[in-house]
C-alpha positions in Angstrom: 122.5 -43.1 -23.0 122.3 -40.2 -20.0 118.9 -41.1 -19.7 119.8 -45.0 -19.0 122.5 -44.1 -16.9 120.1 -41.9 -14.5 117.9 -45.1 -14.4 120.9 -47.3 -13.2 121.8 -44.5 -10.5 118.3 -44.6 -9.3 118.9 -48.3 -8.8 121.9 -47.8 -7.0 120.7 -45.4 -4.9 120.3 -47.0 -1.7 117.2 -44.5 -0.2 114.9 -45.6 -3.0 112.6 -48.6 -1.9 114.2 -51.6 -2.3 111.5 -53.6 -4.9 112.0 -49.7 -7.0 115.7 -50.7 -7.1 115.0 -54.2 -8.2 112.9 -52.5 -11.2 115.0 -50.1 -12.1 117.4 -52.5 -12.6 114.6 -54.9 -14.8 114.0 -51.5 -16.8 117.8 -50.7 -17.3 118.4 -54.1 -18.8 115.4 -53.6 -20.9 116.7 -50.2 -22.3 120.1 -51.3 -22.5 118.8 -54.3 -25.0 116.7 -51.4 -26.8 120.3 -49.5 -27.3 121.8 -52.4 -29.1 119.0 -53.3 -31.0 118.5 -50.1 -32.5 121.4 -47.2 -31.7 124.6 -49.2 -31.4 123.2 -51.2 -34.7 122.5 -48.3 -36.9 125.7 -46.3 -35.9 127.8 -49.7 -36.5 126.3 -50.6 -39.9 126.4 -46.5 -40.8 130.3 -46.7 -39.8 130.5 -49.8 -41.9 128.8 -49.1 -45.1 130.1 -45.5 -45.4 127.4 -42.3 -44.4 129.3 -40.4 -41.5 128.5 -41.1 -38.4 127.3 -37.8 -36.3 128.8 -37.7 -32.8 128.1 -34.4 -30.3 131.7 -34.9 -30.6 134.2 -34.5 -33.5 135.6 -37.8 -33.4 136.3 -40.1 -36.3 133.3 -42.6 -37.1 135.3 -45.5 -35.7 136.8 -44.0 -32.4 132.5 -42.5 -32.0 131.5 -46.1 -31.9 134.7 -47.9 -30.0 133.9 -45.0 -26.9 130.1 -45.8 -27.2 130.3 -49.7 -26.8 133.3 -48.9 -24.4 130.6 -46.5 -22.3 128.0 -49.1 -22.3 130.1 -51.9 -21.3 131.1 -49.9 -18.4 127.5 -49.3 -17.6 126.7 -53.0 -18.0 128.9 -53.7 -15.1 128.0 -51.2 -12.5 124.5 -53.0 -13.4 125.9 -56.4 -12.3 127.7 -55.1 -9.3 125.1 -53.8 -8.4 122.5 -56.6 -8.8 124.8 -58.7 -7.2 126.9 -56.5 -4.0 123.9 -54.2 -3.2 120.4 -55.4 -4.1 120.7 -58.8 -3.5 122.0 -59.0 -0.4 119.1 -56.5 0.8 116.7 -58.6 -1.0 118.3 -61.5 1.2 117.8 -59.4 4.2 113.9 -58.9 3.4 113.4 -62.9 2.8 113.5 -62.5 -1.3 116.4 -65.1 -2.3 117.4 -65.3 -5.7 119.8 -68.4 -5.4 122.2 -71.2 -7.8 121.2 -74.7 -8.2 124.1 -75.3 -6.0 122.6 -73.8 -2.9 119.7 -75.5 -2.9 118.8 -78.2 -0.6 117.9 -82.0 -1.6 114.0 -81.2 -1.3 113.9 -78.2 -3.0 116.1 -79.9 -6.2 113.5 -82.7 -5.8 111.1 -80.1 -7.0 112.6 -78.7 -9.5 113.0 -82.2 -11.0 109.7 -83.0 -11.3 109.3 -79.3 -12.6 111.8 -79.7 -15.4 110.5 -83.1 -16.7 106.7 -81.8 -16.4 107.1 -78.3 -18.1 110.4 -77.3 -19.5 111.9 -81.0 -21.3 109.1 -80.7 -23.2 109.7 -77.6 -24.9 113.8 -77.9 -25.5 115.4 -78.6 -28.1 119.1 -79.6 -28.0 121.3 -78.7 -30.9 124.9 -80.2 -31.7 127.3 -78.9 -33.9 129.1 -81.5 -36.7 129.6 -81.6 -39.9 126.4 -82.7 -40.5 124.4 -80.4 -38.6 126.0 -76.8 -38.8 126.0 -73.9 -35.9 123.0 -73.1 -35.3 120.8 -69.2 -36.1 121.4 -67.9 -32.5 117.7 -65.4 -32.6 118.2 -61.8 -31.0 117.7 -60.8 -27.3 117.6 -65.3 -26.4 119.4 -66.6 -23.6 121.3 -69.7 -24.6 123.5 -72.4 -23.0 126.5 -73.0 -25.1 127.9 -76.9 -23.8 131.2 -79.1 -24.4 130.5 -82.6 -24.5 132.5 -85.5 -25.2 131.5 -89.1 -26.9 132.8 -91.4 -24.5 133.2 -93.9 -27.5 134.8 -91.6 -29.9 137.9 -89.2 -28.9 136.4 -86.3 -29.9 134.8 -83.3 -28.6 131.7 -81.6 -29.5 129.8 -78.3 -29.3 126.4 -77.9 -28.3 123.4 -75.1 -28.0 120.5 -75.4 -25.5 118.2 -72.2 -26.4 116.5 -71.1 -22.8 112.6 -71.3 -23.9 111.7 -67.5 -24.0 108.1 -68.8 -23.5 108.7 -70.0 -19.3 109.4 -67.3 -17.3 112.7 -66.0 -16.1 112.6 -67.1 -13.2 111.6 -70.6 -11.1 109.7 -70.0 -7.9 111.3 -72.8 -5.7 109.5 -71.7 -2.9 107.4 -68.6 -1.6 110.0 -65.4 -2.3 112.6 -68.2 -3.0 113.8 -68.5 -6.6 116.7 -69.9 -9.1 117.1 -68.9 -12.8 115.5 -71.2 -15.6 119.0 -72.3 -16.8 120.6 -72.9 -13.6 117.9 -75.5 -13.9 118.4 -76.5 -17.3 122.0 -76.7 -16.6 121.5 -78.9 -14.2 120.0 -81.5 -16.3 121.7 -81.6 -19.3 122.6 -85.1 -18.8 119.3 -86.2 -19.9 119.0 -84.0 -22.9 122.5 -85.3 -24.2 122.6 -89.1 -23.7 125.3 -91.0 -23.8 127.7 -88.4 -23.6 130.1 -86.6 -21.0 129.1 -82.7 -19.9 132.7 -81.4 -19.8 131.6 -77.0 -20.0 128.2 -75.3 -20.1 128.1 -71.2 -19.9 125.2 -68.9 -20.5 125.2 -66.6 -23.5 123.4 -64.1 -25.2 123.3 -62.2 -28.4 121.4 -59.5 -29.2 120.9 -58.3 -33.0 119.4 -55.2 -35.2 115.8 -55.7 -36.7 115.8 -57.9 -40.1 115.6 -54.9 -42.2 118.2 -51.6 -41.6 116.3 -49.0 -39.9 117.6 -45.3 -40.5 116.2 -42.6 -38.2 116.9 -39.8 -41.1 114.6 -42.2 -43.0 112.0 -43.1 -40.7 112.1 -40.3 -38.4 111.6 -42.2 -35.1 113.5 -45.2 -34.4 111.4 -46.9 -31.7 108.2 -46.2 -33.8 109.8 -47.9 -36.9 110.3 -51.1 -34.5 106.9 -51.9 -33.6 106.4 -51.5 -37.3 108.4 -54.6 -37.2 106.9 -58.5 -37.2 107.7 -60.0 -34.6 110.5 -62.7 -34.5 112.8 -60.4 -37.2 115.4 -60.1 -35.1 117.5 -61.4 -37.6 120.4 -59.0 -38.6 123.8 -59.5 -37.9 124.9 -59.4 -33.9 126.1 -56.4 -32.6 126.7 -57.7 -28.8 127.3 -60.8 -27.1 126.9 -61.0 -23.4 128.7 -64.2 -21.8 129.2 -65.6 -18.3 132.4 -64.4 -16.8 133.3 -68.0 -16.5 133.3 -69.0 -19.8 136.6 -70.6 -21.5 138.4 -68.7 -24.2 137.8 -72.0 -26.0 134.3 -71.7 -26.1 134.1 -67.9 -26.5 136.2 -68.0 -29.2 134.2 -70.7 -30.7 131.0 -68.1 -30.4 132.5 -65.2 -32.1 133.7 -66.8 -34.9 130.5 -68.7 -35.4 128.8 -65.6 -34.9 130.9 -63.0 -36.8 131.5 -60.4 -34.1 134.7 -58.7 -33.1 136.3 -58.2 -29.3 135.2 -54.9 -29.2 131.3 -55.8 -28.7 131.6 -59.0 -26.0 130.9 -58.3 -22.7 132.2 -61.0 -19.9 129.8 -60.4 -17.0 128.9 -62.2 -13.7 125.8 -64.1 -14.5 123.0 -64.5 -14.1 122.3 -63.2 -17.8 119.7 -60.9 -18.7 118.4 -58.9 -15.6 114.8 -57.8 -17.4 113.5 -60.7 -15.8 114.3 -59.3 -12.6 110.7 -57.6 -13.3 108.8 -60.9 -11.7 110.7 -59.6 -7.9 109.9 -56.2 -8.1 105.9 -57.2 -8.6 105.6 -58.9 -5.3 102.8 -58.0 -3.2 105.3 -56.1 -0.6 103.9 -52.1 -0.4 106.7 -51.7 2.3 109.4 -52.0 -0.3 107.5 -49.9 -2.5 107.0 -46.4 -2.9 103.4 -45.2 -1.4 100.4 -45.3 -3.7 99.3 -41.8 -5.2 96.7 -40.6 -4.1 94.3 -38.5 -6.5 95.0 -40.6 -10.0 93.4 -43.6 -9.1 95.4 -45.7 -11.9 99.2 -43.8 -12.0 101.6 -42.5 -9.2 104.1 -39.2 -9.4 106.1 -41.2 -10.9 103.7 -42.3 -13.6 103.7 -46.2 -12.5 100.3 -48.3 -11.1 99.6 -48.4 -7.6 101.5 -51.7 -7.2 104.8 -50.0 -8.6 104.5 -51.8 -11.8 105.3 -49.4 -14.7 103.6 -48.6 -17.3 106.1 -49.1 -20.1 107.1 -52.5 -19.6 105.3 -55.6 -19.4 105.0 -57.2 -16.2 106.8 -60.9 -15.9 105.7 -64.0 -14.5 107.1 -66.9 -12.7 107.1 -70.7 -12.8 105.5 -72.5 -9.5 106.0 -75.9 -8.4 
């Protein structure tokens, strides 16, 4: 986790180019998911199933793993703050705006109207919770809405899941450098996906879960190699974190970690937006002033091992939606 942490100090260090901070921030996120997935995971289900757990320090196996989720909860909100208190507002400064659906103007919501019902209503699918239909499989590293409605003809309460589609970009180009997260927009139309019914509470969540099968690194050696060995989609083993708006009720958190089997220790309440990897899509704007200088020599890679645009090399670059 040292590693990680010197990535997030690099972001917060206000003398590195400001479209660097916004990726070191995307890359963080990215390697904090990759921590879950795979460390936190295997030291959890080793604590749980019995073969010690081997700490630098002599701690016992449950204490090791309480400090380490502890640790990386405090990491994960340094991120937020500063996303939110530092880069943000310098991204404002520069004419990059990553706004809510509530400061928008008329025109621009106008637009993202027409975007919703042309590209992303088409690829939702609403899920509600009753007797008949039972909580839904919430799939690793997805960003989800979890919603309250109410049946106005029926005194009752339900519970709903909207799953972000992972396929649309993070984030929604509103206008040039202008942008809103895809479910501040899906949020804002969840009257037409549930009908008929009274939005009372909608907050962002988001799990993130081990590989399908148990990956040991005494067995396999290498941890990250053993994941690509993994299909695709197998992100199916029990959740080991769940990340939730700040905002949320205790009603409805409560409601998610009983559904989804998963104790206090491994929630994280944080400001949202949710799931900073996407902040990949800002950081590949065409803006070399915000950027540290090409190399020169290596006509593909930089000092610091990235391309010439900043992008690096290890993750993959993001798109976003236009109007």
């Amino acid at each position: 986790m040292r590693s990680d942490q010197r990535v997030l100090e690099l972001a917060e260090d206000a003398t590195v180019p400001l479209l660097e901070r916004v990726r070191f921030l995307a890359i963080f996120a990215n390697d904090l998911d990759e921590f879950f997935s795979l460390r936190a995971a295997e030291l959890t289900r080793r604590w749980a199933t019995g073969p010690p757990v081997q700490t630098a320090i002599r701690w016992p196996p449950g204490q090791s793993v309480e400090h380490i989720l502890e640790v990386a909860g405090e990491l994960m909100l340094r991120h937020a703050a500063c996303f939110r208190e530092a880069v943000l507002p310098a991204l404002t400064k520069e004419g990059i705006e990553i706004r809510r659906w509530g400061e928008l103007s008329s025109a621009e919501r106008q637009g993202l109207h027409r975007l919703f019902r042309d590209r992303v209503y088409p690829v939702i699918t609403p899920l509600l919770v009753d007797p008949a239909h039972p909580f839904p499989y919430i799939s690793g590293l997805s960003l989800n809405l979890a919603v309250v409605v109410a049946d106005p003809q029926a005194p009752r309460k339900m519970f709903a899941r909207v799953k972000v589609p992972p396929l649309l970009p993070r984030l929604c180009e509103v206008s040039p450098r202008r942008f809103i997260p895809l479910e501040d927009m899906i949020a804002a139309h969840l009257v037409q996906l549930f009908e008929g019914t009274e939005i009372l509470e909608h907050y962002a969540f988001r799990v993130t879960r081990p590989p399908g099968l148990p990956i040991d690194k005494h067995v396999t050696g290498d941890l990250a190699w053993a994941l690509k060995r993994e299909p695709p989609g197998r992100w199916k083993g029990p959740a080991v974190r769940l990340e939730a708006e700040d905002s949320i009720s205790k009603r409805v958190l409560d409601r998610l970690t009983t559904e989804l089997g998963i104790g206090e220790h491994a929630v994280y309440r944080l400001p949202g937006p949710l799931d900073l990897t996407g902040l990949h899509a800002i950081a590949d704007l065409s803006l070399p002033e915000l950027k540290y200088p090409a190399a020169r020599g290596d006509p593909l890679c930089s000092p610091r091992g990235r391309h010439r645009d900043g992008a690096s090399e290890r993750y993959p670059r993001s798109r976003t939606v236009r109007k």
